[in-house]
TORSEZA-910104 format. One line per 10 residues: number of its first residue (from 0); their letters; for each residue x, y, z of N, C-alpha, C. Coordinates in Angstrom, 3 decimals. Example, Ala and Ser with C-alpha at 12.3 -4.5 7.8 and 13.67 -1.06 7.14 Angstrom:
// TORSEZA-910104
0> AS> 13.190/-5.690/7.800/12.300/-4.500/7.800/13.200/-3.300/7.800 | 12.850/-2.250/7.080/13.670/-1.060/7.140/12.900/0.030/7.870
***
This chain:
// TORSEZA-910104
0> XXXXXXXXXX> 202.080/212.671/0.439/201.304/213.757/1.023/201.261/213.582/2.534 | 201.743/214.757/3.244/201.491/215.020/4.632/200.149/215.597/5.349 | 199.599/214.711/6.182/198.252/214.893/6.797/199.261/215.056/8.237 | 198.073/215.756/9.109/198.406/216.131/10.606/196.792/216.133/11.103 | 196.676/214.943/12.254/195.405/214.992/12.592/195.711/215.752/14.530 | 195.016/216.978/14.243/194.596/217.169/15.677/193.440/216.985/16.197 | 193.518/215.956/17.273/192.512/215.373/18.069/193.005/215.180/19.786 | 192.399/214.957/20.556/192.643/214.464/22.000/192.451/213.081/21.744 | 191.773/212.948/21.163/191.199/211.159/21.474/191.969/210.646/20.944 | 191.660/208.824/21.245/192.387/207.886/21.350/192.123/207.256/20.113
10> XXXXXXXXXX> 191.161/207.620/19.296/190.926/207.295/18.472/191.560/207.573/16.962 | 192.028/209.066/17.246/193.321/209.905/16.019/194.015/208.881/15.528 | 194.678/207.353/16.547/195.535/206.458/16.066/194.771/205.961/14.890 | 193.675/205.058/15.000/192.917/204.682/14.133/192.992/205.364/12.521 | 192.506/206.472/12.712/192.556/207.486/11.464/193.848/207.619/10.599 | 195.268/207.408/11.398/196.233/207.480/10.948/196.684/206.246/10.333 | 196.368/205.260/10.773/195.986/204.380/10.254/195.402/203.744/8.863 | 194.192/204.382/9.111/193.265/203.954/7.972/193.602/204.843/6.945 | 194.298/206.191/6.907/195.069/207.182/5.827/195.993/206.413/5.281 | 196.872/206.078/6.095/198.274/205.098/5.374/197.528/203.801/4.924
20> XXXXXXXXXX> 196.749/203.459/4.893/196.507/202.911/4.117/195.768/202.798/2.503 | 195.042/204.191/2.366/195.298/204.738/1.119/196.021/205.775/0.584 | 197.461/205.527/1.006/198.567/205.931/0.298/198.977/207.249/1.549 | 198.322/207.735/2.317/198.720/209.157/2.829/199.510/209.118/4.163 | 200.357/209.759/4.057/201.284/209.498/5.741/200.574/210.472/6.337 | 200.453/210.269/7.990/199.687/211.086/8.657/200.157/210.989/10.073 | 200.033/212.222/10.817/200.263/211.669/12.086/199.462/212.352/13.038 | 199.419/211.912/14.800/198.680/212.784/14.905/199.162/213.297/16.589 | 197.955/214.780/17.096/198.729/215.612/17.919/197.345/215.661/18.667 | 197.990/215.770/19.745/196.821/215.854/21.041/196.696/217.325/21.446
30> XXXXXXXXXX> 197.174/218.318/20.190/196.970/219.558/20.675/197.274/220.090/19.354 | 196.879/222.172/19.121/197.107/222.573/17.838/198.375/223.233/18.214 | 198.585/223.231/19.032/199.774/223.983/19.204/201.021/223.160/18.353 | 201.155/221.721/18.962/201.678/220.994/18.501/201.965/220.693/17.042 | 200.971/220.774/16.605/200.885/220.954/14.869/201.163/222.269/14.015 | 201.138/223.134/14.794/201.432/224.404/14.732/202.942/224.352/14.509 | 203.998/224.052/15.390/205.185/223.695/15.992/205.986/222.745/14.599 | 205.298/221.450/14.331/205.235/220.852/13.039/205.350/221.433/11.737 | 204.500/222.490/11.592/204.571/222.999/10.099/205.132/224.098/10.244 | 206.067/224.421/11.383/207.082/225.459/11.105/208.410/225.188/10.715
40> XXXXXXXXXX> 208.694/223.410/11.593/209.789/222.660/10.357/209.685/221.699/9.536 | 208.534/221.486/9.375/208.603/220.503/8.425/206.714/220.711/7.379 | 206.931/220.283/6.151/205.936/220.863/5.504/204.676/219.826/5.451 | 203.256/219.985/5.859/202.107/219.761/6.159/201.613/220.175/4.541 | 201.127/218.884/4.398/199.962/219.202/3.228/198.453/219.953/3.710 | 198.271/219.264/5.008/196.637/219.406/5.663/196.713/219.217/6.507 | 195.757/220.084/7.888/195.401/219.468/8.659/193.755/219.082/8.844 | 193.914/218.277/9.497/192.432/217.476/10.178/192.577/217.484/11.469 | 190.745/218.224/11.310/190.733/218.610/13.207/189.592/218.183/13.199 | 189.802/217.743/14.901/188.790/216.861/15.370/187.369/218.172/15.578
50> XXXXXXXXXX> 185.870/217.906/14.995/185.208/218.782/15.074/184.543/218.897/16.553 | 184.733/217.264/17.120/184.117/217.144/18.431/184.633/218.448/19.379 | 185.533/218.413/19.505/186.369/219.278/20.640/186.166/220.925/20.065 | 184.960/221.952/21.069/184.614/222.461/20.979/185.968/223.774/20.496 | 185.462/224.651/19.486/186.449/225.657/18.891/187.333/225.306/18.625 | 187.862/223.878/18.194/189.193/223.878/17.439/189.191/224.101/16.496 | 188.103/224.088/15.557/188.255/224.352/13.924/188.420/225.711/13.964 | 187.712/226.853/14.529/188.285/228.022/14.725/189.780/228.501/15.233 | 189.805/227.732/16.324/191.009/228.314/16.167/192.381/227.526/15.020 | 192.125/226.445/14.684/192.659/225.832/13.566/193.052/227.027/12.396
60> XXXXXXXXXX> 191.961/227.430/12.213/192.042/228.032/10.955/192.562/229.782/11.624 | 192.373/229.758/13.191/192.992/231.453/13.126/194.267/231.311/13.289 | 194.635/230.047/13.597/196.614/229.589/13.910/197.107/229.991/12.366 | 196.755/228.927/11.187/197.401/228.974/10.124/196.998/230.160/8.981 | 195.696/230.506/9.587/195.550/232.129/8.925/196.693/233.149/8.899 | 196.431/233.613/10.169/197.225/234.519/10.944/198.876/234.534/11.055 | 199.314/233.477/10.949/200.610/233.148/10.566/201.142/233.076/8.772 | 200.033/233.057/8.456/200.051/233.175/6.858/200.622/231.652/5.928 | 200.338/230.898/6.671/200.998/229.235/6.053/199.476/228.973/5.353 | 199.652/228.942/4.259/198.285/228.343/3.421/198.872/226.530/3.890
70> XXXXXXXXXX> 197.928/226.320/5.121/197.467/224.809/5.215/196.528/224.530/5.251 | 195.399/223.895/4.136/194.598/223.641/4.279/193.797/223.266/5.789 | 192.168/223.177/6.127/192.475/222.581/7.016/190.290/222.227/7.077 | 190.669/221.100/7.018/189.634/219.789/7.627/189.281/219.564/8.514 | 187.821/219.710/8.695/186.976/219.132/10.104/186.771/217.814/9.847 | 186.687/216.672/10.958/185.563/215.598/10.951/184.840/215.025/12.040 | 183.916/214.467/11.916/183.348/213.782/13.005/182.655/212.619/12.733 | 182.178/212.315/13.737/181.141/210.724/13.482/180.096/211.241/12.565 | 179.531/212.129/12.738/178.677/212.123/11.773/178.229/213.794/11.701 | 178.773/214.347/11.013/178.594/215.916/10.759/177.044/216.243/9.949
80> XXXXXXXXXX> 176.410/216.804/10.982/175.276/217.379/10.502/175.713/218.676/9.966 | 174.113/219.453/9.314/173.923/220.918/8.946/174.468/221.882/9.669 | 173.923/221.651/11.132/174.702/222.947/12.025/175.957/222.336/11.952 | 176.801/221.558/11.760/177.807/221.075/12.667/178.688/221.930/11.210 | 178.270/221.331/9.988/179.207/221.724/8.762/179.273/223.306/8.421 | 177.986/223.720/8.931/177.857/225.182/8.771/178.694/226.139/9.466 | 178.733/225.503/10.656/179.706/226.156/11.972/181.022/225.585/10.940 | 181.610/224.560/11.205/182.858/224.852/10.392/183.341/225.342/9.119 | 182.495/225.667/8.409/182.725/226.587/7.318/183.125/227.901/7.213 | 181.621/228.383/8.581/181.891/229.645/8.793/182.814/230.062/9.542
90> XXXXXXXXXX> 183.491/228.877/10.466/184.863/229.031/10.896/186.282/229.228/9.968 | 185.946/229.091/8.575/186.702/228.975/8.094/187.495/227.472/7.400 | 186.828/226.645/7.834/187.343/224.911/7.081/187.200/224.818/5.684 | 188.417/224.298/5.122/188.354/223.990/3.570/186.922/223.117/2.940 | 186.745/222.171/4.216/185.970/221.235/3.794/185.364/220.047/5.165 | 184.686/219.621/5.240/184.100/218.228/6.518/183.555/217.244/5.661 | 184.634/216.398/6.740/184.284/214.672/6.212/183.530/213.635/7.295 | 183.121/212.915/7.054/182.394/211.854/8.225/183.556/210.751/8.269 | 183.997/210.956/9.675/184.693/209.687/9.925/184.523/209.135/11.418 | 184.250/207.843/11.172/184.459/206.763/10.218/184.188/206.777/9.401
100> XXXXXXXXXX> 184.624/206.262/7.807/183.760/206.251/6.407/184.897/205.918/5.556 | 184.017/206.241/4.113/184.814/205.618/2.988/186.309/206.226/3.144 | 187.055/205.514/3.244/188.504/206.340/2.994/188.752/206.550/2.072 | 188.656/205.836/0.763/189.059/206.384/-0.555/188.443/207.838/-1.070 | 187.402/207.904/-0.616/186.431/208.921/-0.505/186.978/210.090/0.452 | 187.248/210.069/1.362/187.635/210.958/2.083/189.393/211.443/1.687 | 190.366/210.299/1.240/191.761/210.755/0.778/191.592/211.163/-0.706 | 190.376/211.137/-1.707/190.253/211.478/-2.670/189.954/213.418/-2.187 | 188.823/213.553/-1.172/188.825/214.963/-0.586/189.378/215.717/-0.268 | 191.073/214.890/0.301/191.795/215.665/0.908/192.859/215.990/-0.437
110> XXXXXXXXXX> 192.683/215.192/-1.264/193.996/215.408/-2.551/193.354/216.877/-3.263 | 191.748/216.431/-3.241/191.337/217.880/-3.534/191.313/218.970/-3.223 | 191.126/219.119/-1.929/191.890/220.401/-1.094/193.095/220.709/-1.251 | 193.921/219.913/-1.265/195.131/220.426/-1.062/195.310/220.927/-2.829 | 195.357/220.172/-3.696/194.914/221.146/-5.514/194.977/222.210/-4.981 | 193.360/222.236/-4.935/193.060/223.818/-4.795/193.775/224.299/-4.238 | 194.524/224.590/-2.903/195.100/225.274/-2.033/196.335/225.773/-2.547 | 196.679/224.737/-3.408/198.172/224.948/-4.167/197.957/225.797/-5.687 | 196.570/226.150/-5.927/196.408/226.461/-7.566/196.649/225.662/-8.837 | 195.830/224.380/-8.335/195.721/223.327/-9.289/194.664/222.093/-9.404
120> XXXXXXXXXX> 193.411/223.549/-9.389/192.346/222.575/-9.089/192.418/220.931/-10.217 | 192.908/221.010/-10.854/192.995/220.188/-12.391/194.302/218.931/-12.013 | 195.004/219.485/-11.344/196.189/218.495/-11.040/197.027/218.324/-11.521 | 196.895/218.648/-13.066/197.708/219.053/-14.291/199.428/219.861/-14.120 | 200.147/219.167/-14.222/201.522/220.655/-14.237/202.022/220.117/-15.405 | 202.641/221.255/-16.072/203.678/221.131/-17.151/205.274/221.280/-16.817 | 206.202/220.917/-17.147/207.115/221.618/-17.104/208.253/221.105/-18.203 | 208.096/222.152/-19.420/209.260/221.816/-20.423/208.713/220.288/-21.208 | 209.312/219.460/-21.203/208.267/218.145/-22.076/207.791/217.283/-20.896 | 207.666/217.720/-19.572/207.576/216.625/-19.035/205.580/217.149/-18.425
130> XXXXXXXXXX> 204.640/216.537/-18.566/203.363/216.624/-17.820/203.165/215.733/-17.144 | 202.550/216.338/-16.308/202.145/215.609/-14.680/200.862/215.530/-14.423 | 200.479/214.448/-13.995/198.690/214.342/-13.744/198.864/214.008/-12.169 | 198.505/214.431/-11.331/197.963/214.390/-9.804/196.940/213.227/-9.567 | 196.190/213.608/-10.492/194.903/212.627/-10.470/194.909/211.492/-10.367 | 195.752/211.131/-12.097/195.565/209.855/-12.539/197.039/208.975/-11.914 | 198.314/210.060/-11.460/199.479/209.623/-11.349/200.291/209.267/-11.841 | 200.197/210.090/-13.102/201.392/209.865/-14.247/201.830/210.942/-14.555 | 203.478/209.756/-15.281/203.864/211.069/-16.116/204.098/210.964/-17.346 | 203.876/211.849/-18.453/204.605/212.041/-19.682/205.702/212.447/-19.877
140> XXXXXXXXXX> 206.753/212.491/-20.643/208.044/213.590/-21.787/207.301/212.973/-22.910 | 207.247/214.192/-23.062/207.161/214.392/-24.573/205.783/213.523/-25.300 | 204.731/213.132/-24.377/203.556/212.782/-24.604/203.610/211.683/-24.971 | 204.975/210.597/-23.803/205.248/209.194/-23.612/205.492/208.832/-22.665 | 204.366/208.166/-22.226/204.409/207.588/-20.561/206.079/207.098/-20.017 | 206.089/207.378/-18.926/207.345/206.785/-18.590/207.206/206.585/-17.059 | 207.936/205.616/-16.581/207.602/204.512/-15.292/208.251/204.993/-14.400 | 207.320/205.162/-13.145/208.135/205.294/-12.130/207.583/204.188/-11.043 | 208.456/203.954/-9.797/207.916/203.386/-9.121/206.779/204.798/-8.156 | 206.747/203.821/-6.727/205.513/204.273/-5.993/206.022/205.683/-5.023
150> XXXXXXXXXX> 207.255/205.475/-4.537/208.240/206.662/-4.103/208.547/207.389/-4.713 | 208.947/206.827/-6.122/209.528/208.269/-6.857/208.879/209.039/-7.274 | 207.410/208.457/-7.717/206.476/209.245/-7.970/206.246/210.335/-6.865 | 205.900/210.219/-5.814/205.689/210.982/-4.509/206.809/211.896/-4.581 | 207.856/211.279/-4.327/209.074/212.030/-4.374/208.941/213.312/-5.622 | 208.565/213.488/-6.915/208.674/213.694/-8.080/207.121/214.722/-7.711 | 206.246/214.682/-7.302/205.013/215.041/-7.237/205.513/216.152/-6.151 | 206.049/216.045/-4.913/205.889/216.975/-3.917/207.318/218.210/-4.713 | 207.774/217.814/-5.586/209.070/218.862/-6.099/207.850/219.431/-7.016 | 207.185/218.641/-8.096/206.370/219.726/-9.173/205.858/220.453/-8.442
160> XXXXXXXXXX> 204.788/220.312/-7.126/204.536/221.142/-6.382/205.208/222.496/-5.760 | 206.251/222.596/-5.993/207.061/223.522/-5.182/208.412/223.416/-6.318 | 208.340/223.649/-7.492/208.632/224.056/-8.440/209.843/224.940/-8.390 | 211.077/225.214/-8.532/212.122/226.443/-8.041/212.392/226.724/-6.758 | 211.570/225.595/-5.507/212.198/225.980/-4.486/213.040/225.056/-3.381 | 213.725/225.482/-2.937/215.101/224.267/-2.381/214.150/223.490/-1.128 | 214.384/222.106/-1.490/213.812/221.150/-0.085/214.590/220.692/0.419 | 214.822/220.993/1.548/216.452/219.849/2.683/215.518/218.381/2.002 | 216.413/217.274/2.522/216.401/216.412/2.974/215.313/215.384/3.387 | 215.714/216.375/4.532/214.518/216.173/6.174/213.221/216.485/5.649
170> XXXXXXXXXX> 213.025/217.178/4.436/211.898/217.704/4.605/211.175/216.646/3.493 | 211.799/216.151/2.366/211.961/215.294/1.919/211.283/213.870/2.038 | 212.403/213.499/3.117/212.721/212.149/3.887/210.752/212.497/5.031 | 210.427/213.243/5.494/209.446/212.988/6.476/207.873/213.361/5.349 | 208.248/213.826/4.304/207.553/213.730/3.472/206.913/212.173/2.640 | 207.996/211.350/2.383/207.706/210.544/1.730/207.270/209.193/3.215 | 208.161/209.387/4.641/208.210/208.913/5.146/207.354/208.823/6.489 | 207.293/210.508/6.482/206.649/210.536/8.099/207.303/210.593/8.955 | 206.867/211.364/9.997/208.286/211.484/10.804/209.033/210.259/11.661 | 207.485/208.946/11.357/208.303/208.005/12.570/209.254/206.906/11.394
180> XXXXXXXXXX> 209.470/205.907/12.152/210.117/205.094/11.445/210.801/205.212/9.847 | 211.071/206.569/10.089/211.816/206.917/8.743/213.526/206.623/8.293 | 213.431/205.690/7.016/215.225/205.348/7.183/216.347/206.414/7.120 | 217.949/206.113/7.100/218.387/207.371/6.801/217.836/208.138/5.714 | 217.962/209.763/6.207/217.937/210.556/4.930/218.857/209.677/3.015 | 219.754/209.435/3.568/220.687/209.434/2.227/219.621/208.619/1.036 | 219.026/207.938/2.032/217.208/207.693/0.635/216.905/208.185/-0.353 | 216.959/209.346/-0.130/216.580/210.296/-0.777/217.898/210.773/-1.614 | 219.109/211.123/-1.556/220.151/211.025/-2.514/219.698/209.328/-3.586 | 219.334/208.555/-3.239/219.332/207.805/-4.044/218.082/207.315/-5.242
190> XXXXXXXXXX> 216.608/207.977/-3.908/216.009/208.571/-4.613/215.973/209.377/-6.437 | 216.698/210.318/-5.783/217.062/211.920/-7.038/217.516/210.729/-7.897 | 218.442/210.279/-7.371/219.608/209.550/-8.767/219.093/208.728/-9.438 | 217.829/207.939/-8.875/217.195/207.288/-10.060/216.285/207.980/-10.846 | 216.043/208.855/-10.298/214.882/209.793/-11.299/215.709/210.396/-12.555 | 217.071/211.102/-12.068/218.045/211.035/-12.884/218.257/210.680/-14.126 | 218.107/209.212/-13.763/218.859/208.357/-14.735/217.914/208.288/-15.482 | 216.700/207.877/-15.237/214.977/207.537/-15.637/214.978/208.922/-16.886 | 215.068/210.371/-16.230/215.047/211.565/-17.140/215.773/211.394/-18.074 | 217.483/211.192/-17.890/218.797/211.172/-18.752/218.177/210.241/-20.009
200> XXXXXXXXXX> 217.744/208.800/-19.481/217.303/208.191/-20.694/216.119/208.857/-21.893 | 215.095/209.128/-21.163/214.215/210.134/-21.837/214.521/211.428/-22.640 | 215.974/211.320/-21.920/216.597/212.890/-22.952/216.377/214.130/-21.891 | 215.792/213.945/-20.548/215.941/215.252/-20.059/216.854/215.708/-18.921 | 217.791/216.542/-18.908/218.640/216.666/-17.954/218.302/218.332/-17.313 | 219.113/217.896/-16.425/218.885/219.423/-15.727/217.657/219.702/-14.437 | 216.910/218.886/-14.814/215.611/218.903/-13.911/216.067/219.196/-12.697 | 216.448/218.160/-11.941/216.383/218.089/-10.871/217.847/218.960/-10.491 | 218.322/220.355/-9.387/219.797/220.479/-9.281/220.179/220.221/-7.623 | 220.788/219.947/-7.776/221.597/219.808/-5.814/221.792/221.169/-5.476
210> XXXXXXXXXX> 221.964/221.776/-4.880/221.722/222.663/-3.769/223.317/222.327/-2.416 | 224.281/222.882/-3.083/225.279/222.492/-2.017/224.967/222.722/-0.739 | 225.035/221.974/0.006/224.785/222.192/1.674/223.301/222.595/2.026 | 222.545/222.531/0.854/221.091/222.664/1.340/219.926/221.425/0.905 | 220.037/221.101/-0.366/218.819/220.068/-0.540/219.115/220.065/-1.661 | 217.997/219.790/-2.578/217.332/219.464/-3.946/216.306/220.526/-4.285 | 216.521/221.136/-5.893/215.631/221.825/-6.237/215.017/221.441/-7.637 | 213.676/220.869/-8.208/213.354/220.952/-9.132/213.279/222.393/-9.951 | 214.157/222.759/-11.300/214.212/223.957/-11.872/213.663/223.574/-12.866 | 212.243/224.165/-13.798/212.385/224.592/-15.053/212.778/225.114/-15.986
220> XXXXXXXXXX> 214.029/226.256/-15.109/214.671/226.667/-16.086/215.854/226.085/-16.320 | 216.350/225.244/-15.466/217.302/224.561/-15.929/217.344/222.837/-16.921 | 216.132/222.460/-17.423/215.840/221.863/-17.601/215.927/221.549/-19.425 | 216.630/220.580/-19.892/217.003/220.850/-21.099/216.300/219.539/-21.649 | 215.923/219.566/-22.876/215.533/217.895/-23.227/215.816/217.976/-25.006 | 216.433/216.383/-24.844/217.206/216.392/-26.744/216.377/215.416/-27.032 | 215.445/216.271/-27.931/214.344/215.602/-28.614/214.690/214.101/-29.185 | 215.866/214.454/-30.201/215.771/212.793/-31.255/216.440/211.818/-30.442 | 217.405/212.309/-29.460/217.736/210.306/-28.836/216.476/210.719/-28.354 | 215.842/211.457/-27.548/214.806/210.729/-26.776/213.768/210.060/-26.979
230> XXXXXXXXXX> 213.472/209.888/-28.302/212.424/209.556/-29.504/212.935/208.025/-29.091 | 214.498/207.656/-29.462/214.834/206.348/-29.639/214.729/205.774/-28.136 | 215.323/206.788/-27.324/215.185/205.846/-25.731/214.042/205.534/-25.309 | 213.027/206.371/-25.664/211.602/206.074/-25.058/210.917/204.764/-25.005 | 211.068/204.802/-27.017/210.405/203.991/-27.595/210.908/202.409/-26.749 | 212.168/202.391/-26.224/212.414/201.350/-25.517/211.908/201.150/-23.990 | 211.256/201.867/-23.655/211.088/201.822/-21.455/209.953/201.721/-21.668 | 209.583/201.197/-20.491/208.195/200.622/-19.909/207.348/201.286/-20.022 | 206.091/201.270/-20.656/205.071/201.840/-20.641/204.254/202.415/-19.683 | 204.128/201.207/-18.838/203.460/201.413/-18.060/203.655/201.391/-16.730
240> XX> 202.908/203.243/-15.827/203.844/203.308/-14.395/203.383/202.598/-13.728 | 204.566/202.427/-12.333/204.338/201.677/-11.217/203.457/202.373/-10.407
***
């Protein structure tokens, strides 16, 4: 999941920080323009705006309104009072968090926003035998856990999300990675191919298709699964995900 913190302060580092460390890549912009600029090439789960800095949550929310990009978008501060949460509501904010504070608490808030935003308050997706929990971070075929590691999952989570539609690469690669210190793209070719193989054993093919000269698309409709080996392959793989 992609966070974008707009703030001036020196402090945004911190925050980006303390996100990656419960699981969320984040980065951050000393302006909205800048973030603005961001989620026109590359895809933003959320943003977080600094509430200190007078009218940014307004105009936060009239940037990604008005342009029509459903990005969620988050106030915080040291310590958000009544007027302070009221004003950003009525500005339009998904939601305000107090930060400094619990982070698990606050990246549990932001997984929730972004649900909702996507039409899944529940977290729940189906597709063909395979179910997906957001929540808990698993997956089923055929109502048998099956293992992934900590990337592929992510990797595997931001496609159910966006279901039938083609992702470059890049979009991919700064997804799982962030835009800094990210390795080559071809990661991500190697990525797909183990998920691949992981499905093939389970019996499901088709899921995932390449996209000549453009990316990767998770299809449901292309998605086929042969019930009886997969009965036998299952019963052999790891129970339990990474």
């Amino acid at each position: 999941m992609q966070v974008a913190i707009a703030s001036p302060t020196a402090t945004a580092n911190k925050m980006v920080a303390d996100l990656q460390k419960v699981g969320l890549h984040a980065q951050d912009f000393a302006s909205l323009s800048d973030v603005s600029e961001l989620t026109m090439s590359f895809a933003v789960d959320l943003v977080l705006v600094d509430g200190a800095v007078a009218g940014a949550v307004e105009k936060a929310v009239r940037t990604f309104r008005s342009s029509r990009r459903n990005v969620p978008v988050m106030a915080f501060c040291a310590r958000p009072d009544r007027a302070f949460s009221l004003t950003c509501f009525s500005a339009g904010a998904d939601d305000v968090v107090a930060w400094p504070g619990d982070m698990e608490i606050i990246a549990a808030r932001i997984r929730s926003v972004v649900r909702r935003c996507r039409g899944a308050e529940t977290g729940a997706f189906r597709i063909g035998p395979l179910s997906f929990d957001m929540i808990r971070r698993s997956l089923l075929i055929d109502n048998r856990p099956l293992s992934l590691t900590s990337k592929e999952y992510d990797l595997l989570e931001y496609m159910v999300t966006r279901k039938n539609t083609i992702l470059t690469k890049d979009v991919l690669l700064n997804q799982l990675y962030g835009a800094r210190d990210a390795p080559d793209s071809r990661i991500i070719d190697v990525f797909v191919c183990k998920l691949r193989k992981k499905f093939a054993l389970a019996g499901v093919h088709g899921l995932i298709e390449t996209v000549r000269g453009a990316g990767y698309r998770l299809s449901e409709h292309g998605c086929r699964f042969a019930v009886q080996s997969a009965m036998k392959r299952l019963s052999a793989m790891p129970s339990v995900a990474a």
